[in-house]
MARDRENDO-768594 format. One record per residue: residue number from 1; x, y, z of N, C-alpha, C, O, CB in turn. Coordinates in steps of 0.05 Angstrom, whole numbers, plus 5000, padded with zeros to 4 digits. Glycine has a CB too. Example, Ala and Ser with C-alpha at 12.3 -4.5 7.8 and 13.67 -1.06 7.14 Angstrom:
MARDRENDO-768594
ATOM  pos    nu    nv    nw   cau   cav   caw    cu    cv    cw    ou    ov    ow   cbu   cbv   cbw
ATOM    1  5264  4886  5156  5246  4910  5156  5264  4934  5156  5285  4934  5169  5226  4911  5181
ATOM    2  5257  4955  5142  5273  4979  5143  5258  5001  5157  5268  5023  5161  5282  4988  5114
//
This chain:
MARDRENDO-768594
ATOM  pos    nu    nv    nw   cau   cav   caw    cu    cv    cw    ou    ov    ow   cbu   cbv   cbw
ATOM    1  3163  6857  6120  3165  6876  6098  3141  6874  6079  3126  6891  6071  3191  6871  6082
ATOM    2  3143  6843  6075  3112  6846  6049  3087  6860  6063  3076  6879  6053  3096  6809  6036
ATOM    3  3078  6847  6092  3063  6854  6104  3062  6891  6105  3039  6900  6102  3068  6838  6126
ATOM    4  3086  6915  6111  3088  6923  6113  3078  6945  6087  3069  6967  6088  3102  6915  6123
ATOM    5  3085  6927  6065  3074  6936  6033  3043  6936  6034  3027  6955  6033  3083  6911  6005
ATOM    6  3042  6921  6037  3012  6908  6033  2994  6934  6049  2973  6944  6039  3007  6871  6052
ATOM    7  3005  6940  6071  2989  6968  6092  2988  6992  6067  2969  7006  6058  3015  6984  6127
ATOM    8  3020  6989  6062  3015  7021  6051  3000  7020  6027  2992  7042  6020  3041  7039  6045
ATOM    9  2994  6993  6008  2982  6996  5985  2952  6993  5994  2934  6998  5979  2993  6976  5964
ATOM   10  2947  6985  6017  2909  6993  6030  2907  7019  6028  2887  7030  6019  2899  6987  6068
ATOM   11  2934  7034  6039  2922  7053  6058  2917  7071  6025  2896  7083  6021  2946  7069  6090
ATOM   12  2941  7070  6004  2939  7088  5979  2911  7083  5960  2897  7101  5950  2966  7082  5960
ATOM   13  2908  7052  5958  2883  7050  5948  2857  7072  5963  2843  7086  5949  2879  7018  5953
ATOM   14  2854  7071  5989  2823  7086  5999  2833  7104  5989  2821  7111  5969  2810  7091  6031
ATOM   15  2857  7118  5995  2857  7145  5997  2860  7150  5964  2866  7174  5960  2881  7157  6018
ATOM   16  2859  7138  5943  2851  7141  5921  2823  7134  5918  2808  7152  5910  2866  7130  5905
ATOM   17  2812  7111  5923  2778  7112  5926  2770  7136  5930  2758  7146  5911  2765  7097  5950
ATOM   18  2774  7154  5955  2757  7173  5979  2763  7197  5944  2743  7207  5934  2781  7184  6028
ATOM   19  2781  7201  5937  2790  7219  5925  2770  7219  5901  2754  7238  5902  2819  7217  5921
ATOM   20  2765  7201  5878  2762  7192  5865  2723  7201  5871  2708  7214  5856  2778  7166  5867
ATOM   21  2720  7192  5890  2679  7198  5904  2682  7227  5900  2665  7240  5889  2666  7188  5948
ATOM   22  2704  7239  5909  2700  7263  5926  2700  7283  5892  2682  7299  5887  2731  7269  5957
ATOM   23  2712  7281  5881  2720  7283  5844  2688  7284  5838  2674  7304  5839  2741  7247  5824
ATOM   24  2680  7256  5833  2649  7256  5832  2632  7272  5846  2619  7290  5835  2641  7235  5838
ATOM   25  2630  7266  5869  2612  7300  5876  2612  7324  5868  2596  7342  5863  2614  7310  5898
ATOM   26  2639  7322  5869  2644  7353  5866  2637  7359  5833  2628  7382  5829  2680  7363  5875
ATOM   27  2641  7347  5816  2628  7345  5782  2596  7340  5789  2585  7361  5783  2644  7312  5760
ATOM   28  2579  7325  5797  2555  7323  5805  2543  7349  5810  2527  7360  5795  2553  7307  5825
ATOM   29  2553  7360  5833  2543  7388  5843  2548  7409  5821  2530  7425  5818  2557  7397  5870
ATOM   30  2566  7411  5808  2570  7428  5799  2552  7424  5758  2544  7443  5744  2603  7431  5807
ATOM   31  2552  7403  5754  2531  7397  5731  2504  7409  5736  2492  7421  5719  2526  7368  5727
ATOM   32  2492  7404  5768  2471  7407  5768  2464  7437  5774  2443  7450  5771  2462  7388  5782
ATOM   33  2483  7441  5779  2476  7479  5784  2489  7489  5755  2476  7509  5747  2499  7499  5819
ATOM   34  2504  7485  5743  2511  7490  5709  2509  7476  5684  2511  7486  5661  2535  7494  5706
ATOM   35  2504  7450  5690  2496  7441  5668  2530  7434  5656  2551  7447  5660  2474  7465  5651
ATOM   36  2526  7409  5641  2555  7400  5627  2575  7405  5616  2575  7415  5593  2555  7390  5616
ATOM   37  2597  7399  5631  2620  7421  5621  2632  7412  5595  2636  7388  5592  2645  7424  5643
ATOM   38  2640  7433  5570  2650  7426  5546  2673  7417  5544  2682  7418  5521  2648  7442  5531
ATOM   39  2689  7406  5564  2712  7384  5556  2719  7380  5592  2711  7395  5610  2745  7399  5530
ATOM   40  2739  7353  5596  2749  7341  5609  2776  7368  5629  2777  7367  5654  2756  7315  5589
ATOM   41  2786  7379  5620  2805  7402  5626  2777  7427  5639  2777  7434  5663  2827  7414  5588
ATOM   42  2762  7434  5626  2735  7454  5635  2735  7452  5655  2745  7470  5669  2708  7450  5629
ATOM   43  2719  7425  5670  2706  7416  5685  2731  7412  5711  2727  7412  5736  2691  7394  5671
ATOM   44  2748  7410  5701  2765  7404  5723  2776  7440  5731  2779  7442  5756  2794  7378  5712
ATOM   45  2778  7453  5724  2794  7480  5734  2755  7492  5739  2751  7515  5746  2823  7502  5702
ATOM   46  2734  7473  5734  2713  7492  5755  2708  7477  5780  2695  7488  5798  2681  7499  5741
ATOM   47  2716  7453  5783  2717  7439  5813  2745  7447  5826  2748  7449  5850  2716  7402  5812
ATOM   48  2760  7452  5811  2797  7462  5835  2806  7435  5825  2816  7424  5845  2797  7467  5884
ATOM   49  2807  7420  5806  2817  7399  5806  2840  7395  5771  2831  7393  5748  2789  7378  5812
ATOM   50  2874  7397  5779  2884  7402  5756  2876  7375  5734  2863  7354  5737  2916  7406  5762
ATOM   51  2886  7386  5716  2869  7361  5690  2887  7338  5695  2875  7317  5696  2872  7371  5648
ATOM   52  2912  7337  5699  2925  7315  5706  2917  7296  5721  2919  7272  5716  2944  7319  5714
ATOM   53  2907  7308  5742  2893  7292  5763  2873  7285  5752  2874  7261  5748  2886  7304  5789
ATOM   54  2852  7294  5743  2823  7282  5728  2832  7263  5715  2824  7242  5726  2805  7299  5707
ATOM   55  2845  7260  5699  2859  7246  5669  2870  7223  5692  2863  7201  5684  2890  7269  5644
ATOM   56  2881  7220  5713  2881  7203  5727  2861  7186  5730  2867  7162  5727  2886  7210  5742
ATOM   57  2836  7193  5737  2822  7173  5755  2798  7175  5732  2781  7158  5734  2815  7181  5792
ATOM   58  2795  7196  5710  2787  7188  5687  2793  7192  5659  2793  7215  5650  2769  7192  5688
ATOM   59  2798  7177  5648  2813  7174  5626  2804  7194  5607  2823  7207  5597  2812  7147  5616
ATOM   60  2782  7200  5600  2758  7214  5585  2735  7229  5593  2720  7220  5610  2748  7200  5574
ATOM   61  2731  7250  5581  2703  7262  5589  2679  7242  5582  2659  7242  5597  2699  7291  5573
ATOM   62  2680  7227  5563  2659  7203  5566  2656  7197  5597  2634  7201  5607  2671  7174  5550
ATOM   63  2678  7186  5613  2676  7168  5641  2668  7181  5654  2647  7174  5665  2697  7156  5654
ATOM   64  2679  7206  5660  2667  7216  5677  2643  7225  5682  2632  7224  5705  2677  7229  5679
ATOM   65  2628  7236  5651  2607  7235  5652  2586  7212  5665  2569  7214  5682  2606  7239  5633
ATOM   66  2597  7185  5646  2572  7171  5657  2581  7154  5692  2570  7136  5706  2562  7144  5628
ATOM   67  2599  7167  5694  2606  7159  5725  2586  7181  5743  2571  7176  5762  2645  7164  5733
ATOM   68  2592  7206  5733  2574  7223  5751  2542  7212  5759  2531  7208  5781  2571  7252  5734
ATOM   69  2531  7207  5724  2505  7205  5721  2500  7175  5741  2483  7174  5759  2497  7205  5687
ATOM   70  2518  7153  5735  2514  7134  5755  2511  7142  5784  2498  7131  5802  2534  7118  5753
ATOM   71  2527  7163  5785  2531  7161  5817  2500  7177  5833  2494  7179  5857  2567  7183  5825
ATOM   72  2489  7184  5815  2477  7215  5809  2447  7185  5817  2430  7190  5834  2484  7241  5764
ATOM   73  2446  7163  5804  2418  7143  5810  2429  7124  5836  2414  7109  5849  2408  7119  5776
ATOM   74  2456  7128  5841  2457  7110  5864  2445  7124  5883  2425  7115  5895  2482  7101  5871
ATOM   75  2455  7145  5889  2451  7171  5914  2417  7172  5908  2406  7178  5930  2471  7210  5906
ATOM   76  2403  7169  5894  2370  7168  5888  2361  7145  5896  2341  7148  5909  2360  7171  5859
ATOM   77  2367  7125  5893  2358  7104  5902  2357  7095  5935  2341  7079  5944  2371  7089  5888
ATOM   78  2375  7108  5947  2381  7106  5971  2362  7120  5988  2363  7120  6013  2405  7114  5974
ATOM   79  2346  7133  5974  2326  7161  5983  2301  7131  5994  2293  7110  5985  2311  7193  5944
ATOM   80  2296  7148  6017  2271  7127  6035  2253  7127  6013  2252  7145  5997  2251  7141  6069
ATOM   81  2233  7099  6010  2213  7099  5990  2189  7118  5992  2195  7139  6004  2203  7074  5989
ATOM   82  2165  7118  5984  2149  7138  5989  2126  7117  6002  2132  7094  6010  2141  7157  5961
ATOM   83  2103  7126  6003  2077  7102  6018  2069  7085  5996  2071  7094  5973  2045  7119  6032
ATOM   84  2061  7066  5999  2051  7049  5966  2072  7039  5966  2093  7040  5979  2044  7064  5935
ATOM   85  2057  7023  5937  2069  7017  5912  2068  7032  5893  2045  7037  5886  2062  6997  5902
ATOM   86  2090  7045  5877  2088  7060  5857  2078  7047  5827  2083  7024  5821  2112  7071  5858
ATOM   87  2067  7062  5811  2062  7049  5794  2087  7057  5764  2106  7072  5768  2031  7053  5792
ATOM   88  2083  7049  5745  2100  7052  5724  2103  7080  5715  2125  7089  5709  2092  7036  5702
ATOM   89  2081  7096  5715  2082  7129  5716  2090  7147  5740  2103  7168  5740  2056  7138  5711
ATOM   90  2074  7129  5763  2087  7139  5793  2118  7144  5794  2130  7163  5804  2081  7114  5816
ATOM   91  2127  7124  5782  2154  7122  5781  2173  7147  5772  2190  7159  5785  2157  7101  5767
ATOM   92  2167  7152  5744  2179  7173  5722  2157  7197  5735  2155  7213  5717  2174  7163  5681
ATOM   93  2143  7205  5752  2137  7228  5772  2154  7228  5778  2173  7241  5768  2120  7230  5791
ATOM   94  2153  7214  5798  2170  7221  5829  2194  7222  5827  2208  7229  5846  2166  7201  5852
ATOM   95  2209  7210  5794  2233  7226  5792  2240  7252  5779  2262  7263  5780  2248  7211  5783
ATOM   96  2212  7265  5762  2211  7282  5745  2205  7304  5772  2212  7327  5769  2190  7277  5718
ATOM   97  2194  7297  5792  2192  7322  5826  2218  7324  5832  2227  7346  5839  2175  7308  5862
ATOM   98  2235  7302  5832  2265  7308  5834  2285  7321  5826  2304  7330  5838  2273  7297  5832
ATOM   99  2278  7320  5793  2293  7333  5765  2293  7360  5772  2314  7373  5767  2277  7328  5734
ATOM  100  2266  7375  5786  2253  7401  5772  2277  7418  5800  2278  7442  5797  2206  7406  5774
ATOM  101  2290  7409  5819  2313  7416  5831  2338  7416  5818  2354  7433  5825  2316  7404  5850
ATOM  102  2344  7401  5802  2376  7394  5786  2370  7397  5756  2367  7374  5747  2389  7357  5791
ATOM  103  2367  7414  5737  2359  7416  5711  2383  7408  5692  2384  7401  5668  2348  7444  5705
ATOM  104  2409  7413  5719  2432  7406  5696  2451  7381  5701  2475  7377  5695  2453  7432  5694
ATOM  105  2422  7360  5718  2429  7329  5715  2405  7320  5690  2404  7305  5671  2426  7309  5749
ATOM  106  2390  7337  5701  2371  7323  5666  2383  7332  5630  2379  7322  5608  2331  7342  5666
ATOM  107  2395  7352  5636  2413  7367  5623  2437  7347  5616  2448  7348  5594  2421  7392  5642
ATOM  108  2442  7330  5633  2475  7313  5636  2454  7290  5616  2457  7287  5592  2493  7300  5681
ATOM  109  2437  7276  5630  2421  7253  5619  2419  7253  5583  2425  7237  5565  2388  7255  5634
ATOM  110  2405  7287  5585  2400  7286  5551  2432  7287  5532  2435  7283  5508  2379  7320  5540
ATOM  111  2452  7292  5554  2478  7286  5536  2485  7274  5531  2500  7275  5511  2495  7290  5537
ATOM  112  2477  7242  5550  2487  7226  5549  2472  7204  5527  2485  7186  5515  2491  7222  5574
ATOM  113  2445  7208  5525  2422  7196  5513  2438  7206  5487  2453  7189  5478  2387  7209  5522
ATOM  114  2439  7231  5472  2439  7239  5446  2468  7229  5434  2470  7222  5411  2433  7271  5445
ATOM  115  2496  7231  5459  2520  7224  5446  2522  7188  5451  2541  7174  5445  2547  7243  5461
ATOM  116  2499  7179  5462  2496  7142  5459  2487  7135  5433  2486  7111  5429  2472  7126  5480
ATOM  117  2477  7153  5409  2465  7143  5382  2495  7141  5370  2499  7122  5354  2440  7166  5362
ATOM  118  2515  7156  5377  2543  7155  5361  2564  7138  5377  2586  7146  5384  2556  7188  5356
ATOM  119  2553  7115  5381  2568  7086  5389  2597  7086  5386  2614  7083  5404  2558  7061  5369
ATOM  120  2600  7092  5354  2633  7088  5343  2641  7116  5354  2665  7111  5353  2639  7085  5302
ATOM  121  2640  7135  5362  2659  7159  5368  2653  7149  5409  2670  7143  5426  2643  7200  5348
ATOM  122  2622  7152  5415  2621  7144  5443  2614  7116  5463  2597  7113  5481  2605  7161  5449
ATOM  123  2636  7096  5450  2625  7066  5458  2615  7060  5489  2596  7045  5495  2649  7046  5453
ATOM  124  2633  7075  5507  2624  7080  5538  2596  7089  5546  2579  7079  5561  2641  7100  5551
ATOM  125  2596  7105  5536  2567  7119  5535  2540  7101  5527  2521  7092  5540  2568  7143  5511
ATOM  126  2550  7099  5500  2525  7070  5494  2523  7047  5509  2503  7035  5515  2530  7054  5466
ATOM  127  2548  7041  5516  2535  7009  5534  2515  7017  5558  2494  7004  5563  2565  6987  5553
ATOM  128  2524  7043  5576  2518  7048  5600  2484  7055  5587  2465  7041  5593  2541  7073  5618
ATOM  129  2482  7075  5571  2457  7083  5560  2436  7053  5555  2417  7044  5567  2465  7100  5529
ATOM  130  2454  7044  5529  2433  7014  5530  2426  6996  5551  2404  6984  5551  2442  6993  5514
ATOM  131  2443  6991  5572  2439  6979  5589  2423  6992  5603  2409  6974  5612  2455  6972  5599
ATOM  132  2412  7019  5615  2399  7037  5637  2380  7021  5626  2373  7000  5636  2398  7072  5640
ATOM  133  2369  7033  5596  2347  7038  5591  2334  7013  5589  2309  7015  5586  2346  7056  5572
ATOM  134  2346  6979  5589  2344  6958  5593  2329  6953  5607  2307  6944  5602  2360  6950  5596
ATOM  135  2342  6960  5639  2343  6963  5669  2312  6981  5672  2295  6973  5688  2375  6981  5680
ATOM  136  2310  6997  5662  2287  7020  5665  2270  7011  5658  2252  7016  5674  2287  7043  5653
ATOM  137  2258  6994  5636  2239  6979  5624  2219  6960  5636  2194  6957  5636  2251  6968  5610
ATOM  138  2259  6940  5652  2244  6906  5663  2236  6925  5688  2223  6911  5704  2272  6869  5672
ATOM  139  2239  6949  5695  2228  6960  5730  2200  6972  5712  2179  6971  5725  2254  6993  5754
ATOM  140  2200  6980  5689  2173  6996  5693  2153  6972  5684  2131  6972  5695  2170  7027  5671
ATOM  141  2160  6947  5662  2144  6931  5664  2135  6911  5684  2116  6896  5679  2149  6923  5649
ATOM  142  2145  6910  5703  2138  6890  5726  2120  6906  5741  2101  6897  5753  2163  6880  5744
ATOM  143  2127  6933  5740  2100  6958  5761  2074  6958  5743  2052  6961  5753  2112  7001  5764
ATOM  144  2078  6956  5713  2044  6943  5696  2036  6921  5703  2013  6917  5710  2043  6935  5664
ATOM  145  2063  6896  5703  2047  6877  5717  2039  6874  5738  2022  6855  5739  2052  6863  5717
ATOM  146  2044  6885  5759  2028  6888  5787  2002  6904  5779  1980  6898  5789  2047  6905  5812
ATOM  147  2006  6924  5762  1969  6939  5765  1956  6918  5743  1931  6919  5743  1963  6983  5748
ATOM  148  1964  6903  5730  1941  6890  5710  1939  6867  5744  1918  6872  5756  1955  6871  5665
ATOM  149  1953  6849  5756  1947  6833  5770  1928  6846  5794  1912  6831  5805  1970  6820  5777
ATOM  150  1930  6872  5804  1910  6877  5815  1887  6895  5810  1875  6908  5827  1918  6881  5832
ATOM  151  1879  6893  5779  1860  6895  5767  1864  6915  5752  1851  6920  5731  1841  6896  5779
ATOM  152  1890  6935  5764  1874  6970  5749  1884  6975  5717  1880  6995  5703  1891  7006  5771
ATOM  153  1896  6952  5711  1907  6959  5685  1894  6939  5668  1898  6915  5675  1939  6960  5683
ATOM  154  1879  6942  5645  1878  6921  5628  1892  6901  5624  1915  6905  5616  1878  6928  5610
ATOM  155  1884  6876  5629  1912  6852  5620  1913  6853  5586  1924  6834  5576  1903  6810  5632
ATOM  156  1905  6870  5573  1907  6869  5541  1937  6879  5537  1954  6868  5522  1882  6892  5524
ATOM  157  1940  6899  5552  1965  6916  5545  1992  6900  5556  1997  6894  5579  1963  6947  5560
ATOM  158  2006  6896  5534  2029  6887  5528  2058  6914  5559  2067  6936  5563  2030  6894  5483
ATOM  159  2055  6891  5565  2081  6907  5598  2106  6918  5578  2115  6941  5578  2102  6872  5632
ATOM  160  2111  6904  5567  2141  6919  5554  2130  6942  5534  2139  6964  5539  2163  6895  5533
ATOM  161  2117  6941  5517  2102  6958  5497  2104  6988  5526  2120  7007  5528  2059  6940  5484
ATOM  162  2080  6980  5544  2067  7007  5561  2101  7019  5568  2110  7042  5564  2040  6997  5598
ATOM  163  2112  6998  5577  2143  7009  5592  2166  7020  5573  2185  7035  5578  2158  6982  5608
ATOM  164  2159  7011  5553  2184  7030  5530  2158  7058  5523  2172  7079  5520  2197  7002  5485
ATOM  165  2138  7063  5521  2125  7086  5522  2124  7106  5546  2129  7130  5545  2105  7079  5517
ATOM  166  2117  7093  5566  2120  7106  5598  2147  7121  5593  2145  7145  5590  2123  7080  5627
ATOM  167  2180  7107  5593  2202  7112  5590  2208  7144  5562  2224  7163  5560  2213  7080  5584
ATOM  168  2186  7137  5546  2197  7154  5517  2179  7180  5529  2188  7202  5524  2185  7138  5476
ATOM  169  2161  7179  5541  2139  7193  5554  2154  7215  5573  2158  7238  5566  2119  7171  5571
ATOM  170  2160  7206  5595  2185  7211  5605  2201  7233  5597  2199  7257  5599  2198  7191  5601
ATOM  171  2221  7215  5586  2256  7231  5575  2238  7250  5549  2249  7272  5549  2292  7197  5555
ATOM  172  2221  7250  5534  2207  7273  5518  2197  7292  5528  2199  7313  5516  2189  7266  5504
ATOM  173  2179  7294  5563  2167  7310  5571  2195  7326  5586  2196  7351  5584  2141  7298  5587
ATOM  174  2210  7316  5596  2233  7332  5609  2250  7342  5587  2258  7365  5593  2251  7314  5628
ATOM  175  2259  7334  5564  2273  7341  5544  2260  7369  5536  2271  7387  5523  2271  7318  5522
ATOM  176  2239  7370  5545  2206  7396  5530  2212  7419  5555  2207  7444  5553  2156  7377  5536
ATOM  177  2224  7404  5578  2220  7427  5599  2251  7437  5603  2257  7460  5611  2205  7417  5630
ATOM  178  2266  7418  5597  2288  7442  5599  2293  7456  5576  2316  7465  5572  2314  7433  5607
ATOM  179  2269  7460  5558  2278  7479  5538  2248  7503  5540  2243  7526  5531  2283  7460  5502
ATOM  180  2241  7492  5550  2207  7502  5554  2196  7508  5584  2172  7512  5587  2185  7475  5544
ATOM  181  2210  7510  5605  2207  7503  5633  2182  7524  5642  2174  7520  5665  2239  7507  5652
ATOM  182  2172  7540  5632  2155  7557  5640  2122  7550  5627  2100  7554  5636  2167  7586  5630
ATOM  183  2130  7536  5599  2108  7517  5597  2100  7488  5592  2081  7478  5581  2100  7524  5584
ATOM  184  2124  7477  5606  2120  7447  5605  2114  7440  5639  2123  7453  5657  2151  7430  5592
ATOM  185  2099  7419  5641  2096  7403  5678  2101  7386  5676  2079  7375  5673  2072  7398  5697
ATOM  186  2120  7367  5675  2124  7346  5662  2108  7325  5681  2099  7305  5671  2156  7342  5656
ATOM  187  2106  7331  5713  2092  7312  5727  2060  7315  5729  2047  7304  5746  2104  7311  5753
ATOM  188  2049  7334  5707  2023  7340  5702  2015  7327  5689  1995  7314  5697  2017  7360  5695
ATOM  189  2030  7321  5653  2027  7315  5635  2027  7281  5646  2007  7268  5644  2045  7329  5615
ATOM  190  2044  7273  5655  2051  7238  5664  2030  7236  5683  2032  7216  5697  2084  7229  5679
ATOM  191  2015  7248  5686  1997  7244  5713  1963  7246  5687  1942  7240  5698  2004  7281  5746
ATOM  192  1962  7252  5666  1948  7242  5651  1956  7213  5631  1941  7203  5614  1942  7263  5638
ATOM  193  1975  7207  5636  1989  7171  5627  1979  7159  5650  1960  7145  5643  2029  7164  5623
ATOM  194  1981  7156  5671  1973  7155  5697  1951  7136  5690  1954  7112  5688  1966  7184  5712
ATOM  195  1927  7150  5686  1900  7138  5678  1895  7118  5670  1880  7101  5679  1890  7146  5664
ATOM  196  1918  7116  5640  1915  7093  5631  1924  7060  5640  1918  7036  5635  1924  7099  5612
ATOM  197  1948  7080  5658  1973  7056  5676  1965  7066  5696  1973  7089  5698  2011  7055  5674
ATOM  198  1945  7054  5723  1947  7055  5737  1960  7033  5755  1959  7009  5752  1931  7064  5738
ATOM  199  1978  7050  5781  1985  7025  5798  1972  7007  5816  1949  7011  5809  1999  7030  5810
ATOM  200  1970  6987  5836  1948  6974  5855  1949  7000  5868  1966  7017  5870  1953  6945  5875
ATOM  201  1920  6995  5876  1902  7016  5894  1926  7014  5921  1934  6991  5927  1860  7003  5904
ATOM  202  1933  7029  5930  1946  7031  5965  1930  7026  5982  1907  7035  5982  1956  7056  5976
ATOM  203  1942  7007  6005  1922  6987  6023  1910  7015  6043  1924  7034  6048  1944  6954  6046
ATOM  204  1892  7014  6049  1873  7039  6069  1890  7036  6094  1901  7016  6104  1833  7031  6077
ATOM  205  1888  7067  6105  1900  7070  6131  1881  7054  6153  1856  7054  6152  1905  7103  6138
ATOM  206  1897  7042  6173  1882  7033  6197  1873  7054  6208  1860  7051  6229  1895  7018  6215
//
């Protein structure tokens, strides 16, 4: 009998997992082709999904949000690397070539960035926010320290200093284009930061 429990509470758990991913995509896709929905009930009657059920597996439009947006850098990361080593600007490119397909996950980002200054009303939001941008930093300062160690960057310049600028550089030039998209390039403009942060030279083809 316990044994018998134990099956059916596997089998309810996946099949709440599978449900739960499938929730997330379906909010993912639909942010990025509309951009963020104005409450927790919205968002659910534009995926087919009743609010009861959302309110299930998320308590709040906070969670879900930053569950999407999580799920939204896992599925990116998983993407094959490119040739090289990227450098600290390489980096905020090659995700700003990505952005210029989904305007209403950069769209989701700046919601999440602007409702993380209001801690006491959005505490979920802020940890996930402070922590990214933590996380974003120690990755963009370690890609300065690889170009100062293989020469192309001044060893004067302070890695955390260049990497909280690279980062503000960034989330400002995309912040400019989804309000400006006809005259902002955001991987134009970072491609003159570039210069200053360059990454190691890429080893020559055989």
């Amino acid at each position: 009998m316990a044994d018998g429990e134990a099956r059916t509470r596997g089998r309810t758990y996946r099949k709440g997992s599978a449900r739960r991913a499938q929730i997330l995509l379906s909010a993912m896709e639909l942010f990025a082709q509309r951009g963020v929905g104005a409450s927790l009930r919205a968002i659910g009657e534009a995926i087919g999904v009743s609010h009861a059920a959302l309110r299930y597996y998320f308590a709040h439009r906070d969670e879900l949000l930053v569950e999407v947006y999580r799920t939204h850098e896992h599925r990116s990361r998983q993407e094959p690397p490119g040739p090289g080593a990227l450098s600290a600007v390489g980096l905020m490119e090659r995700s700003a070539e990505r952005n210029r397909s989904i305007p209403g996950l950069v769209e989701l980002y700046a919601t999440l960035t602007t409702d993380a200054l209001r801690a006491e009303q959005h505490p979920e939001t802020h940890r996930f926010v402070h922590e990214r941008f933590r996380r974003v930093r120690a990755d963009l300062a370690e890609r300065v320290r690889a170009g100062q160690a293989a020469g192309a960057v001044p060893a004067d310049i302070d890695p955390s200093d260049a990497a909280a600028l690279v980062a503000a550089a960034s989330d400002g030039l995309q912040l400019q284009w989804l309000l400006d998209p006809e005259s902002v390039d955001v991987r134009r403009s970072l491609a003159l930061l570039e210069r200053l942060l360059p990454g190691p030279a890429a080893d020559p083809a055989p």
